[in-house]
Structure formats: structure tokens, C-alpha cells
N, CA, C and O atoms as CSV, one atom per row, in Angstrom:
chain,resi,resn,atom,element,x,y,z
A,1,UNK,N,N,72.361,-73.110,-107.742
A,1,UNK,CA,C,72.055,-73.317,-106.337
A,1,UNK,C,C,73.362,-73.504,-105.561
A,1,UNK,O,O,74.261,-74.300,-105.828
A,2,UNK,N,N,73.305,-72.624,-104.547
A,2,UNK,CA,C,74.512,-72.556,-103.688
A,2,UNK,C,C,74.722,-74.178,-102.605
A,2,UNK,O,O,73.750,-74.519,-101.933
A,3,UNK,N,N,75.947,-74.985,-102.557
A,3,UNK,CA,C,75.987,-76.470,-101.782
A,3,UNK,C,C,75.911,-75.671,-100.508
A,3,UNK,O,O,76.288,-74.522,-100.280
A,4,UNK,N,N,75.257,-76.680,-99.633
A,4,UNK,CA,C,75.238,-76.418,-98.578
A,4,UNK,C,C,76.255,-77.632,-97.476
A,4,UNK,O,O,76.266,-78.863,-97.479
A,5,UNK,N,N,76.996,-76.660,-96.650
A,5,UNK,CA,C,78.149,-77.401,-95.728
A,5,UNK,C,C,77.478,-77.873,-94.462
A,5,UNK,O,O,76.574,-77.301,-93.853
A,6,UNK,N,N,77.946,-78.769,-94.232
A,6,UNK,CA,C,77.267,-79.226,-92.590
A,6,UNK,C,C,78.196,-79.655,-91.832
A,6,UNK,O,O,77.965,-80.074,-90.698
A,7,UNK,N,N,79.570,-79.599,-92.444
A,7,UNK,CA,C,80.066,-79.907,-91.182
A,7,UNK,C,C,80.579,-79.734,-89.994
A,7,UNK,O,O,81.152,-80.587,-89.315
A,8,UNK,N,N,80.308,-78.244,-89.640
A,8,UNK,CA,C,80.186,-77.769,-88.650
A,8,UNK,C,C,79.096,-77.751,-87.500
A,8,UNK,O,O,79.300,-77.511,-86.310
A,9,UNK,N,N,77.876,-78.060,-88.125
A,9,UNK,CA,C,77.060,-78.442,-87.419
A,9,UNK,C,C,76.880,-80.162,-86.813
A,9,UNK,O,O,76.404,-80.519,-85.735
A,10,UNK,N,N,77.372,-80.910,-87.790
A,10,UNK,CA,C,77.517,-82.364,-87.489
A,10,UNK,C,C,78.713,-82.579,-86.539
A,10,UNK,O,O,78.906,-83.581,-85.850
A,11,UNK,N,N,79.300,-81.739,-86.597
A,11,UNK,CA,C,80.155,-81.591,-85.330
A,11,UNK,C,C,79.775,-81.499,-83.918
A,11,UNK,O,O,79.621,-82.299,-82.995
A,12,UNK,N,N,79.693,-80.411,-84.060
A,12,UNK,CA,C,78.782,-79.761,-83.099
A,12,UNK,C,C,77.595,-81.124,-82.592
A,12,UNK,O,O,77.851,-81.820,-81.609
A,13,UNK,N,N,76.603,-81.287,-83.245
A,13,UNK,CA,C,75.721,-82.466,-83.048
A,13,UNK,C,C,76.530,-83.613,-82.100
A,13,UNK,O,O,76.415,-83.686,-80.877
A,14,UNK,N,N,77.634,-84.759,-83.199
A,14,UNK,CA,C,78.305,-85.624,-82.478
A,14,UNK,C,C,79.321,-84.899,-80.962
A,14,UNK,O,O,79.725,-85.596,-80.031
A,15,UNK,N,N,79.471,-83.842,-81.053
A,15,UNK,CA,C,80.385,-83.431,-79.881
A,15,UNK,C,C,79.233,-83.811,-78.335
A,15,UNK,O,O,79.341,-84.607,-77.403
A,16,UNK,N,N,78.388,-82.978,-78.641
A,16,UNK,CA,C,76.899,-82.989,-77.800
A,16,UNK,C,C,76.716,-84.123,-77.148
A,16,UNK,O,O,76.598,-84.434,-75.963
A,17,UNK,N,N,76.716,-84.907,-78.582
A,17,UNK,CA,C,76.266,-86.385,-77.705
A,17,UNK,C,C,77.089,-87.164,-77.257
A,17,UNK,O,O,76.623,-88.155,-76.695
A,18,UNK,N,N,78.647,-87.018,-77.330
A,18,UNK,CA,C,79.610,-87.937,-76.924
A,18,UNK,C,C,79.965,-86.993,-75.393
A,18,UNK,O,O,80.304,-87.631,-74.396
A,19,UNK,N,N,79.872,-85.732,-75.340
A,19,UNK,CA,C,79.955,-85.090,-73.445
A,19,UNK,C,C,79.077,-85.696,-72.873
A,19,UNK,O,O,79.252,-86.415,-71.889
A,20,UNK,N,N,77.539,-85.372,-73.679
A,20,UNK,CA,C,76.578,-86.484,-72.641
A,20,UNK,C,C,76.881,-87.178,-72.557
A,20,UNK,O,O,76.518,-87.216,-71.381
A,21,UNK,N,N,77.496,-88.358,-72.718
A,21,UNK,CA,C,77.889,-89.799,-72.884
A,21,UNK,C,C,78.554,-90.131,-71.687
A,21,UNK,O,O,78.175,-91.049,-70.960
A,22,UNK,N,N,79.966,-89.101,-71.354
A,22,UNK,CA,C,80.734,-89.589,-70.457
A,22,UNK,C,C,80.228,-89.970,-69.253
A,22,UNK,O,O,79.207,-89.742,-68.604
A,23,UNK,N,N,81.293,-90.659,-69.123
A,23,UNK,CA,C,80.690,-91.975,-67.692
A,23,UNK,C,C,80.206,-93.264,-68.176
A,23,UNK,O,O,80.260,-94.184,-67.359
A,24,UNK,N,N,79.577,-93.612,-69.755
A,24,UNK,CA,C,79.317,-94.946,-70.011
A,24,UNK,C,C,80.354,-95.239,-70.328
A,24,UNK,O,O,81.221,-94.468,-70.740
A,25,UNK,N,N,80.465,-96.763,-70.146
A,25,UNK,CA,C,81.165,-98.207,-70.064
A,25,UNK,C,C,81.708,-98.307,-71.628
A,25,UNK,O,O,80.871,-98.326,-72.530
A,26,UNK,N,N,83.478,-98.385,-72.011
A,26,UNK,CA,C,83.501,-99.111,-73.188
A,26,UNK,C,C,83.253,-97.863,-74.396
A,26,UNK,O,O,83.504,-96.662,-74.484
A,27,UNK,N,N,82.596,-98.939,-75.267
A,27,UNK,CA,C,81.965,-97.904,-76.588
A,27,UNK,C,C,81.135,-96.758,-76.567
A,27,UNK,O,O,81.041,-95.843,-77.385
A,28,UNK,N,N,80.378,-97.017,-75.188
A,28,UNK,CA,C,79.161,-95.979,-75.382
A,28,UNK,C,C,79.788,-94.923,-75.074
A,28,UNK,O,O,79.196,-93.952,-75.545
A,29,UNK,N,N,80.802,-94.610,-74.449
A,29,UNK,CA,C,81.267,-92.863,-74.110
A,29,UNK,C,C,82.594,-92.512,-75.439
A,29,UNK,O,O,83.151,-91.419,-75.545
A,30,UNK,N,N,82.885,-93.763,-76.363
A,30,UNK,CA,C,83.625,-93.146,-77.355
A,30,UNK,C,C,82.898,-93.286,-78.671
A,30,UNK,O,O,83.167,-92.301,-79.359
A,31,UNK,N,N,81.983,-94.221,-79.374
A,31,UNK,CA,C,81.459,-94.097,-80.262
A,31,UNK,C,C,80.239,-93.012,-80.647
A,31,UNK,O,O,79.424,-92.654,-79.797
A,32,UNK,N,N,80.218,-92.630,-81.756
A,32,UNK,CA,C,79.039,-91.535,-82.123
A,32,UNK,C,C,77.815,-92.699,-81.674
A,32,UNK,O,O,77.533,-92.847,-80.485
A,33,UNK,N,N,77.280,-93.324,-82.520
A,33,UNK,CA,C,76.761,-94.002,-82.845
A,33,UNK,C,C,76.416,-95.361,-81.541
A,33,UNK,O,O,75.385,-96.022,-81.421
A,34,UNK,N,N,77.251,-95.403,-80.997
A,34,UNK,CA,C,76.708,-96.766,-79.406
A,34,UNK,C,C,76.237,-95.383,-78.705
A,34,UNK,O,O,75.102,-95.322,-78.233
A,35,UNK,N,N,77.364,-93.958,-78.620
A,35,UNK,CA,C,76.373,-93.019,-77.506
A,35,UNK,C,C,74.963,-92.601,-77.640
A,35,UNK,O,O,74.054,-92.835,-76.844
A,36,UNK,N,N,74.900,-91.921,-78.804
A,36,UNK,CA,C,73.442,-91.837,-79.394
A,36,UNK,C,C,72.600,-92.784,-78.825
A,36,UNK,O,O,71.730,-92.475,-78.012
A,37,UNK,N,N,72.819,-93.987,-79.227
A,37,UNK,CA,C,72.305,-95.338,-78.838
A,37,UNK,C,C,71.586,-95.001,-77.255
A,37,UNK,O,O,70.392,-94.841,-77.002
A,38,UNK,N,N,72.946,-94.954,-76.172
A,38,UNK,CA,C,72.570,-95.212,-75.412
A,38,UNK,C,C,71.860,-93.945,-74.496
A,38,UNK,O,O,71.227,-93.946,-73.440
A,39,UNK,N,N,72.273,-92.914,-75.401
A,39,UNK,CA,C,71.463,-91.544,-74.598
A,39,UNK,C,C,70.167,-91.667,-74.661
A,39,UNK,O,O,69.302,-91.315,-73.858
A,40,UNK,N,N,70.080,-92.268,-75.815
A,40,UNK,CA,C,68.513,-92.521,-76.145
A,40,UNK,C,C,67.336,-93.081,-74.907
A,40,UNK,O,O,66.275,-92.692,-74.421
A,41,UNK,N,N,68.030,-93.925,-74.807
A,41,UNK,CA,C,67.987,-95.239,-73.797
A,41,UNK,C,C,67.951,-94.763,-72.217
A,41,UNK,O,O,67.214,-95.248,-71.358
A,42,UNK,N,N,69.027,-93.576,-72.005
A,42,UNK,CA,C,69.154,-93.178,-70.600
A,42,UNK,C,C,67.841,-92.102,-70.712
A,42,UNK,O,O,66.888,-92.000,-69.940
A,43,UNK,N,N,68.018,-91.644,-71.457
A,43,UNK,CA,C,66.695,-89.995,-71.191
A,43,UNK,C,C,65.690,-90.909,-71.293
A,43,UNK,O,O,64.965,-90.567,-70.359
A,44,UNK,N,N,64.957,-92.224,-72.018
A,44,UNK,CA,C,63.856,-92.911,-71.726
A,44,UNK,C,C,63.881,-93.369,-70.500
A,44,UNK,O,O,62.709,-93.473,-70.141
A,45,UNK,N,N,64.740,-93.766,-69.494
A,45,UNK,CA,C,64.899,-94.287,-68.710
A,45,UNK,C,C,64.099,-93.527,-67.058
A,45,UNK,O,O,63.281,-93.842,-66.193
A,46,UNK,N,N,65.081,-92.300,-67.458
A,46,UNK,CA,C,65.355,-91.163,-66.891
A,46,UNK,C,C,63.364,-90.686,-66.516
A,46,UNK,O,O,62.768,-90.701,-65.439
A,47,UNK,N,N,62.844,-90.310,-67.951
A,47,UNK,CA,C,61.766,-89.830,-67.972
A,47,UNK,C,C,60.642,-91.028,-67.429
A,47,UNK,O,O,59.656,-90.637,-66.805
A,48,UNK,N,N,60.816,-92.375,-67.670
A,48,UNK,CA,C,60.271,-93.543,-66.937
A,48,UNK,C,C,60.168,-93.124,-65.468
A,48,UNK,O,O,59.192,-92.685,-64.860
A,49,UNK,N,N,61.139,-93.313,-65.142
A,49,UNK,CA,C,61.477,-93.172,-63.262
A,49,UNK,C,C,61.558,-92.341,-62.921
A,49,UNK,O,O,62.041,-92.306,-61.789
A,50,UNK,N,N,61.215,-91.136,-63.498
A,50,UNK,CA,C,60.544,-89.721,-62.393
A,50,UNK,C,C,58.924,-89.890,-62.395
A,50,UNK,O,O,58.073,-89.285,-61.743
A,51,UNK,N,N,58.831,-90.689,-63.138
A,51,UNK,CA,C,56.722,-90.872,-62.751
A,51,UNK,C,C,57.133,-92.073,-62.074
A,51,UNK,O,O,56.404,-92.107,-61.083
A,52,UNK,N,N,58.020,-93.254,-62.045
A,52,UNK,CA,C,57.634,-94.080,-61.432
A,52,UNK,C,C,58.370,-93.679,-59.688
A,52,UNK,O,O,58.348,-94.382,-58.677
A,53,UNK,N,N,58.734,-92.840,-59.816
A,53,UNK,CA,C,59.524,-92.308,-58.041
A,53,UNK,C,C,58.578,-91.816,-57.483
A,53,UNK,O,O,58.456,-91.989,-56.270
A,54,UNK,N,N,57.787,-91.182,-58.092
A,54,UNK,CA,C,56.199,-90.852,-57.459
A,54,UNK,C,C,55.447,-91.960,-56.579
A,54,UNK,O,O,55.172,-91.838,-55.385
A,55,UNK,N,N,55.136,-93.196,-57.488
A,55,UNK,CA,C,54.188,-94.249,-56.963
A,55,UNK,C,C,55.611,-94.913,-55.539
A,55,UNK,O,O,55.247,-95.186,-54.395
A,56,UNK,N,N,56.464,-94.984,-55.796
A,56,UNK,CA,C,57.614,-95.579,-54.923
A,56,UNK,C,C,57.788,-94.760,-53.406
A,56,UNK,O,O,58.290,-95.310,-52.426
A,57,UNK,N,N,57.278,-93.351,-53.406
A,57,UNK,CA,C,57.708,-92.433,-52.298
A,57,UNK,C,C,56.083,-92.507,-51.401
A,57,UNK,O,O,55.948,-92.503,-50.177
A,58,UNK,N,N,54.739,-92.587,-52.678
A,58,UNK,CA,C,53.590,-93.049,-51.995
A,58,UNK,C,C,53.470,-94.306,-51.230
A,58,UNK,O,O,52.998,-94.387,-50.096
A,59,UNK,N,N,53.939,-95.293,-51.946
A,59,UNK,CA,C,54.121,-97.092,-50.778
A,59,UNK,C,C,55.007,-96.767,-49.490
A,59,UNK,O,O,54.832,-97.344,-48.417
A,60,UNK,N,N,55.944,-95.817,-49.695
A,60,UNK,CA,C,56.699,-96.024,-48.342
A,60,UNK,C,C,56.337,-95.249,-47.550
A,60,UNK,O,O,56.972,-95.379,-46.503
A,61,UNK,N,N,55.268,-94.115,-47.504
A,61,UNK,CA,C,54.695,-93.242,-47.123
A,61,UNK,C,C,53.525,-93.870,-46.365
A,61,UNK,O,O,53.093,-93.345,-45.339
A,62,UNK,N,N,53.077,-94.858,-46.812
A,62,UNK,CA,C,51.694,-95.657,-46.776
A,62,UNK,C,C,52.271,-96.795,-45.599
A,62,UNK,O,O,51.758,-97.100,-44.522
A,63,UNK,N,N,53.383,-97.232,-46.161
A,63,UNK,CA,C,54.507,-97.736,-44.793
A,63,UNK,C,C,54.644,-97.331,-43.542
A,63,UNK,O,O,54.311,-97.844,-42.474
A,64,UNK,N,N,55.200,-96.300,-43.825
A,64,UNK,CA,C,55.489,-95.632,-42.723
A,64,UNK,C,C,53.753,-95.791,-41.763
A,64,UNK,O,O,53.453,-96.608,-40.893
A,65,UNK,N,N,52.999,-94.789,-42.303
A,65,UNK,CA,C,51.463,-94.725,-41.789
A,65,UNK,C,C,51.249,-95.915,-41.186
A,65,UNK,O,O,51.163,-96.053,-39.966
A,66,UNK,N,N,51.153,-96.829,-42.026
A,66,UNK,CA,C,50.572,-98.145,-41.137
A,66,UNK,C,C,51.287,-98.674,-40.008
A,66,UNK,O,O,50.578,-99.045,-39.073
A,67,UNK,N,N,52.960,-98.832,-39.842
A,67,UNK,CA,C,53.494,-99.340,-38.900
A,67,UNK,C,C,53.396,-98.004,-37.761
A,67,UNK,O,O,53.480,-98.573,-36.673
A,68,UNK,N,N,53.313,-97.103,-37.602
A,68,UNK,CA,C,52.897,-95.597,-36.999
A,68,UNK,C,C,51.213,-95.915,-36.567
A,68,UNK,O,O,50.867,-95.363,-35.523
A,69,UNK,N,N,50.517,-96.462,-37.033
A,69,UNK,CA,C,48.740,-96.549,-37.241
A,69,UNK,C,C,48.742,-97.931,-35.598
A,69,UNK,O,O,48.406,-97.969,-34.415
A,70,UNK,N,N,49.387,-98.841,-36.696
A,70,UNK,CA,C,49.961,-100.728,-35.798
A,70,UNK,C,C,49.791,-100.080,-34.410
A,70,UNK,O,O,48.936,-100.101,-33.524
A,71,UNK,N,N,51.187,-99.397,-34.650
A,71,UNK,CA,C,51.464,-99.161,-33.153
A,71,UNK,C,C,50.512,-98.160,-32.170
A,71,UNK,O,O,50.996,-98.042,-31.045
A,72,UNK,N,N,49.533,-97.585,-32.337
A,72,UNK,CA,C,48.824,-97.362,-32.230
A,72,UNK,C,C,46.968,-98.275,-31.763
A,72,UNK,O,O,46.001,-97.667,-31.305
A,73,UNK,N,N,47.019,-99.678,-32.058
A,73,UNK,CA,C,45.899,-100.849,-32.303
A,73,UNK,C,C,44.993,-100.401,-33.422
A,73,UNK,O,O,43.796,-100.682,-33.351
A,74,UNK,N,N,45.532,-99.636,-34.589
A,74,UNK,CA,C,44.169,-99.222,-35.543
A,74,UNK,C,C,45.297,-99.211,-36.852
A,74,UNK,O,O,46.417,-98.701,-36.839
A,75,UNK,N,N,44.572,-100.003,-38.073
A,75,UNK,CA,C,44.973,-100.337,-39.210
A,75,UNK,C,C,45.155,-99.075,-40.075
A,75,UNK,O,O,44.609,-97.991,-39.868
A,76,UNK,N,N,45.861,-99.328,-40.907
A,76,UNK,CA,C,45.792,-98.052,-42.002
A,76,UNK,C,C,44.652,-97.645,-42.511
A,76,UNK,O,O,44.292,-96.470,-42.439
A,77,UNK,N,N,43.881,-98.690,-43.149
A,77,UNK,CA,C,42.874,-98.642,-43.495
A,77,UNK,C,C,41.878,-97.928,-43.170
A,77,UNK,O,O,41.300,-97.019,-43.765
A,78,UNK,N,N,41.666,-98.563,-41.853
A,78,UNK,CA,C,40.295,-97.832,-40.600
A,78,UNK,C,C,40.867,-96.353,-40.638
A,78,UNK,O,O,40.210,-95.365,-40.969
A,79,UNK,N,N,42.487,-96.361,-40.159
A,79,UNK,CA,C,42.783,-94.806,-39.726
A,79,UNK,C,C,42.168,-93.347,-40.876
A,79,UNK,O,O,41.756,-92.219,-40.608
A,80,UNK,N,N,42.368,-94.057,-42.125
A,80,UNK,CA,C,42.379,-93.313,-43.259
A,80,UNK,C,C,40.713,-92.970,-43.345
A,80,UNK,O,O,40.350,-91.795,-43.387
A,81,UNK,N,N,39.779,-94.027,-43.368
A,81,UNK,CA,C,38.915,-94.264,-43.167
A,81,UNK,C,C,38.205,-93.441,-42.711
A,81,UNK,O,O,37.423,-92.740,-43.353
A,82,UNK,N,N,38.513,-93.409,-40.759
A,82,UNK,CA,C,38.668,-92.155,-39.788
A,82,UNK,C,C,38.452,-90.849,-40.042
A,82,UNK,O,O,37.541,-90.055,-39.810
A,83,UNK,N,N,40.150,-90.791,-40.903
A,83,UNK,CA,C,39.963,-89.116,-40.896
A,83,UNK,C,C,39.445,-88.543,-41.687
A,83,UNK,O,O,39.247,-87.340,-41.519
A,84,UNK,N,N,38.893,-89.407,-43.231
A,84,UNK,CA,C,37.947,-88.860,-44.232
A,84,UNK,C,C,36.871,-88.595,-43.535
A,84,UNK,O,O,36.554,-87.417,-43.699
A,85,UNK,N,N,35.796,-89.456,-42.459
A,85,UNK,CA,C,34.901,-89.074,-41.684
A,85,UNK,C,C,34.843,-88.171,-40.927
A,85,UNK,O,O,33.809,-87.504,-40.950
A,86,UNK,N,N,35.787,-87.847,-40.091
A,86,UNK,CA,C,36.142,-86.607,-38.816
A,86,UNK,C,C,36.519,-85.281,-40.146
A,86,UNK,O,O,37.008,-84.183,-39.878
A,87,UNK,N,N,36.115,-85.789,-41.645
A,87,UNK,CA,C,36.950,-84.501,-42.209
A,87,UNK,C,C,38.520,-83.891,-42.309
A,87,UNK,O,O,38.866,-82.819,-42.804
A,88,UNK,N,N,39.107,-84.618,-41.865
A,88,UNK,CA,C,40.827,-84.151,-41.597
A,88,UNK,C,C,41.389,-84.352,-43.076
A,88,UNK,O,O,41.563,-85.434,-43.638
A,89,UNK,N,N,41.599,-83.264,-43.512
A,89,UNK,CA,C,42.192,-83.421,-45.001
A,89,UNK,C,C,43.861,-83.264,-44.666
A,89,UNK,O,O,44.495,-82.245,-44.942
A,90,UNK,N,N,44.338,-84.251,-44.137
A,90,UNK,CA,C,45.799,-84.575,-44.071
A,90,UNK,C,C,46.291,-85.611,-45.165
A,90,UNK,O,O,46.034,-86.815,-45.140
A,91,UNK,N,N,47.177,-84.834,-46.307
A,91,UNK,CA,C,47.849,-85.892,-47.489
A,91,UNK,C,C,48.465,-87.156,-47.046
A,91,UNK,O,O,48.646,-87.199,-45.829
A,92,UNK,N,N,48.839,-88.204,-47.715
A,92,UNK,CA,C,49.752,-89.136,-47.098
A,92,UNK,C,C,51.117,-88.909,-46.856
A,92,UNK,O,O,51.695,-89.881,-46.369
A,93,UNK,N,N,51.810,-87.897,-47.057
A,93,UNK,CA,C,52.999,-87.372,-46.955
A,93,UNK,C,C,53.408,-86.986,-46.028
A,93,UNK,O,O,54.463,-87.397,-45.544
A,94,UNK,N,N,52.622,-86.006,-45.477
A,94,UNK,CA,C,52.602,-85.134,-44.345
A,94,UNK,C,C,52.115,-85.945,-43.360
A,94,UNK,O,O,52.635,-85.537,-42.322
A,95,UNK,N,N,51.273,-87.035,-43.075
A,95,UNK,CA,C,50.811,-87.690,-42.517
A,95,UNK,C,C,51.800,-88.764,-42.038
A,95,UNK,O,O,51.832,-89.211,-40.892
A,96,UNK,N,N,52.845,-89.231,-43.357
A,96,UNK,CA,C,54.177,-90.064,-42.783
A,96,UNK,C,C,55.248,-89.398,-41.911
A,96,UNK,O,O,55.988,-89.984,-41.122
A,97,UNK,N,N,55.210,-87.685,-42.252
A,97,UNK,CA,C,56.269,-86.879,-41.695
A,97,UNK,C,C,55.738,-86.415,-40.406
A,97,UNK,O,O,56.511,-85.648,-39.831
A,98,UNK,N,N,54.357,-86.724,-39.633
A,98,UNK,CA,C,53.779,-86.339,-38.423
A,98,UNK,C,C,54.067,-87.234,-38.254
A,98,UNK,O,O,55.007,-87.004,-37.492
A,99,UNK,N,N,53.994,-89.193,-38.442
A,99,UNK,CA,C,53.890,-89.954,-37.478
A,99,UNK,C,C,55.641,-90.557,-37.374
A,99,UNK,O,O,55.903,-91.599,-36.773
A,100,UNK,N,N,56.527,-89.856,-37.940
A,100,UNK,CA,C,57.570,-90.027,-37.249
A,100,UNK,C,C,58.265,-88.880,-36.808
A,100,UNK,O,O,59.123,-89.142,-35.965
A,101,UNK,N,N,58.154,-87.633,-37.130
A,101,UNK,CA,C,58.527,-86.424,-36.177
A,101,UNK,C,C,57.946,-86.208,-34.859
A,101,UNK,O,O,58.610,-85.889,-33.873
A,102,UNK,N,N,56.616,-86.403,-34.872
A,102,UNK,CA,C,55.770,-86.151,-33.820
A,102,UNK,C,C,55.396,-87.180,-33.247
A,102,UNK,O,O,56.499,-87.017,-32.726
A,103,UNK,N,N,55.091,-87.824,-32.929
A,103,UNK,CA,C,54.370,-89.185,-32.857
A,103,UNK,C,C,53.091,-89.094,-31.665
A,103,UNK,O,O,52.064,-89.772,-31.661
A,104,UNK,N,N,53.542,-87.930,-30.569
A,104,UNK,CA,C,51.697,-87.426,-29.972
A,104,UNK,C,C,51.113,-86.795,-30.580
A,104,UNK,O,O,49.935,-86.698,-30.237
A,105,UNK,N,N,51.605,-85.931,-31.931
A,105,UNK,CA,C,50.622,-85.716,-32.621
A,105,UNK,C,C,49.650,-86.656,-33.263
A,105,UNK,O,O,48.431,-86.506,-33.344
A,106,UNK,N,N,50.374,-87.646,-33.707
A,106,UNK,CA,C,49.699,-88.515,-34.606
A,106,UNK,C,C,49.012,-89.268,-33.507
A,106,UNK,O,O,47.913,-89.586,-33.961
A,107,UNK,N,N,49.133,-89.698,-32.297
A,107,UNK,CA,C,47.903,-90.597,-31.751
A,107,UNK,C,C,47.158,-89.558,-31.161
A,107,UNK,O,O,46.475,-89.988,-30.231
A,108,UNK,N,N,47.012,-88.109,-31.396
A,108,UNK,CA,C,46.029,-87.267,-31.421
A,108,UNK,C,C,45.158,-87.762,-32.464
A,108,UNK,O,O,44.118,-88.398,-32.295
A,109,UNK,N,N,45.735,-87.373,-33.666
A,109,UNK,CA,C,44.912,-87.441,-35.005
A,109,UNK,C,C,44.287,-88.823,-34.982
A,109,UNK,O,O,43.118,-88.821,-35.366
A,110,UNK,N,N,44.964,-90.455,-34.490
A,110,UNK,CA,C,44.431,-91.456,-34.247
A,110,UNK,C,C,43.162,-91.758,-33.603
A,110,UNK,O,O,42.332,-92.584,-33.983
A,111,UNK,N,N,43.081,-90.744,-32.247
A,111,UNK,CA,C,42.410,-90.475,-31.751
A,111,UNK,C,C,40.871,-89.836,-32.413
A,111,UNK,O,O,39.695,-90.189,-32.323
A,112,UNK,N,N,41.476,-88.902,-32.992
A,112,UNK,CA,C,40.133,-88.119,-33.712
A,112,UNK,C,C,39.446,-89.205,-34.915
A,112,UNK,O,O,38.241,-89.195,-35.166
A,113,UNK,N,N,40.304,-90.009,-35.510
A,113,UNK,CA,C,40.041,-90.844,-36.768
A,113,UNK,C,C,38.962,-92.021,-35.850
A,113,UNK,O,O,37.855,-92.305,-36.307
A,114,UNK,N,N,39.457,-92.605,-34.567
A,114,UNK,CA,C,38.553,-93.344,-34.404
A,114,UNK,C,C,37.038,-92.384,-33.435
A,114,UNK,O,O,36.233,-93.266,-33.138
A,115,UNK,N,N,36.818,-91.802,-33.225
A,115,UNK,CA,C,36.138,-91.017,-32.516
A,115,UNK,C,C,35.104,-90.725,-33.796
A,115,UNK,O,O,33.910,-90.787,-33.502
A,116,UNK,N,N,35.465,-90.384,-35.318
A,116,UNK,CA,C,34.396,-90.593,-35.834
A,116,UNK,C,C,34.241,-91.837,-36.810
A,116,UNK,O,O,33.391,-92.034,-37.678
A,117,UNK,N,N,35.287,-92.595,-36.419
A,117,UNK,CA,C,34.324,-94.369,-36.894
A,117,UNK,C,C,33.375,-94.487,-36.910
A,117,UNK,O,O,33.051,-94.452,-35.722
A,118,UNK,N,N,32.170,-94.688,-37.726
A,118,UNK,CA,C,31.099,-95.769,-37.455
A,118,UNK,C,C,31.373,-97.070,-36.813
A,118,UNK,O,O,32.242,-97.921,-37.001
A,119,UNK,N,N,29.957,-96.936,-35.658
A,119,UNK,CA,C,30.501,-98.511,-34.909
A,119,UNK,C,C,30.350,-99.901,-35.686
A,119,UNK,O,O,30.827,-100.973,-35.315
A,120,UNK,N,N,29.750,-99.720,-36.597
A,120,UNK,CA,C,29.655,-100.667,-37.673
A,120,UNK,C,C,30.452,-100.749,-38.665
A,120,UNK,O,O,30.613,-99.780,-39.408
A,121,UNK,N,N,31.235,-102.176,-38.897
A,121,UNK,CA,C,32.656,-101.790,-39.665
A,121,UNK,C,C,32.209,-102.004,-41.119
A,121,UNK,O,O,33.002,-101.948,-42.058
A,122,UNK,N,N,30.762,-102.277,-41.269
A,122,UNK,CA,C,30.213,-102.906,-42.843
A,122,UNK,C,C,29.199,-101.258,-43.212
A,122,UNK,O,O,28.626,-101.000,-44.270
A,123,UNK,N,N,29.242,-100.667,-42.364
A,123,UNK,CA,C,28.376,-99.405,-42.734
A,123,UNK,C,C,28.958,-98.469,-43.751
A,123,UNK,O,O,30.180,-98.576,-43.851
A,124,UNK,N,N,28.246,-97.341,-44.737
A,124,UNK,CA,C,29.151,-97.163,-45.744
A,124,UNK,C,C,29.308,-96.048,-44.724
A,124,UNK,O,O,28.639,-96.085,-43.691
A,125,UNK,N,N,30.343,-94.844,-45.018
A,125,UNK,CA,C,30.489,-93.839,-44.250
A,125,UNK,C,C,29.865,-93.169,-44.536
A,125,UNK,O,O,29.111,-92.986,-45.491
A,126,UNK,N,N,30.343,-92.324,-42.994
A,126,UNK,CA,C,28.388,-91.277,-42.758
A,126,UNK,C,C,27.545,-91.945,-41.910
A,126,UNK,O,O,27.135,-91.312,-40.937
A,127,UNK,N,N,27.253,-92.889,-42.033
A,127,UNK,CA,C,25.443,-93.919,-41.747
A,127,UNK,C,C,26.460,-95.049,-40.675
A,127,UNK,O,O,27.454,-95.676,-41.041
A,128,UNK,N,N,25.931,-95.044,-39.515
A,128,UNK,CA,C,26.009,-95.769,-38.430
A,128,UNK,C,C,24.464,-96.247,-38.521
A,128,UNK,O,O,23.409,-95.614,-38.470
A,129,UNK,N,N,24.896,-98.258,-38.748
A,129,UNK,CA,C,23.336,-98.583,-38.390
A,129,UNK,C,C,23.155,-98.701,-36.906
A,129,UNK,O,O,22.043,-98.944,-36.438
């Protein structure tokens, strides 16, 4: 049976992970073994906080809406409320980027959200008692 060499590939391997590396602090951008470590650590990190930048861009979006809604005398809540009733399929995104680009647009759309309120604030939607 013919030996088999690796050390060209274990090269190759540790080279990989010590370029990724550069920029950490200390050991982690010169050791095989702390970089590994900590690449590990950054790509978990990494892959964490692109799902959690999602929920973070929705709250400030939801922000925006409500102090945009405030100023307006109608809550986020009700507004949202509103436009599921009047039917207005506007995302929360686009809805943060109307009420600070535009802002007569949005007390249009305010407008339309309370116009189909139920006058009853305990009624489920749809059904005005």
C-alpha cells in the first residue's frame, strides 16, 4: 500500500484559516489552533445576526410607524388594524419608508385606515355592533 502525504493539503487547510483570521487580536490571527477557534465562533456569530437583523430592522420599522401614526392622533395598533379592514396590503417596511419620505401620503393612508374602523373598539373586525 502506497503512504499517503498530506502535507500539502494541511497547508493549504492552516493557510485558509490563518487569512481568515486577520484582523483578530493577539493569538487568534497567528495561531492555527486559537484561529480555528475563533473562526468558528465568528461564522456562528455571523450566521446568528443575519436572522437576528431581520427582527431588529422590523422594531424600528414598527418605530418609525407609530411615532409617524402619534403624530397623526391614531396608534399603531388601530392604524394597522385600519388598513387590514380598508384591505390596504401595505408591508411594514414600505409603510416606514412612506411615513417618512412622504408624510401626505401617509395621513392619506391614515385617513383611509380610520374610515374603515369599526366604531366599536371591542368589535372583532368586519362586524360593527
Amino acid at each position: 500500500m502506497a503512504r499517503v502525504k498530506r502535507a500539502v493539503n494541511a497547508q493549504k487547510k492552516r493557510r485558509t484559516i490563518l487569512k481568515a483570521s486577520r484582523g483578530y487580536r493577539g493569538q487568534r490571527s497567528r495561531l492555527y489552533r486559537k484561529a480555528k477557534e475563533q473562526q468558528l465562533r465568528s461564522l456562528n456569530y455571523a450566521y446568528r445576526d443575519r436572522r437576528a437583523r431581520k427582527g431588529e430592522f422590523r422594531k424600528l420599522w414598527i418605530s418609525r410607524i407609530n411615532a409617524a401614526a402619534r403624530a397623526n392622533d391614531i396608534t399603531y395598533n388601530r392604524l394597522i388594524q385600519g388598513l387590514k379592514c380598508a384591505g390596504v396590503e401595505v408591508d411594514r417596511k414600505n409603510l416606514a419608508e412612506i411615513a417618512v419620505s412622504d408624510p401626505a401620503a401617509f395621513t392619506a393612508l391614515v385617513g383611509v385606515a380610520r374610515t374603515a374602523l369599526p366604531d366599536d373598539v371591542n368589535a372583532p373586525s368586519g362586524e360593527a355592533a
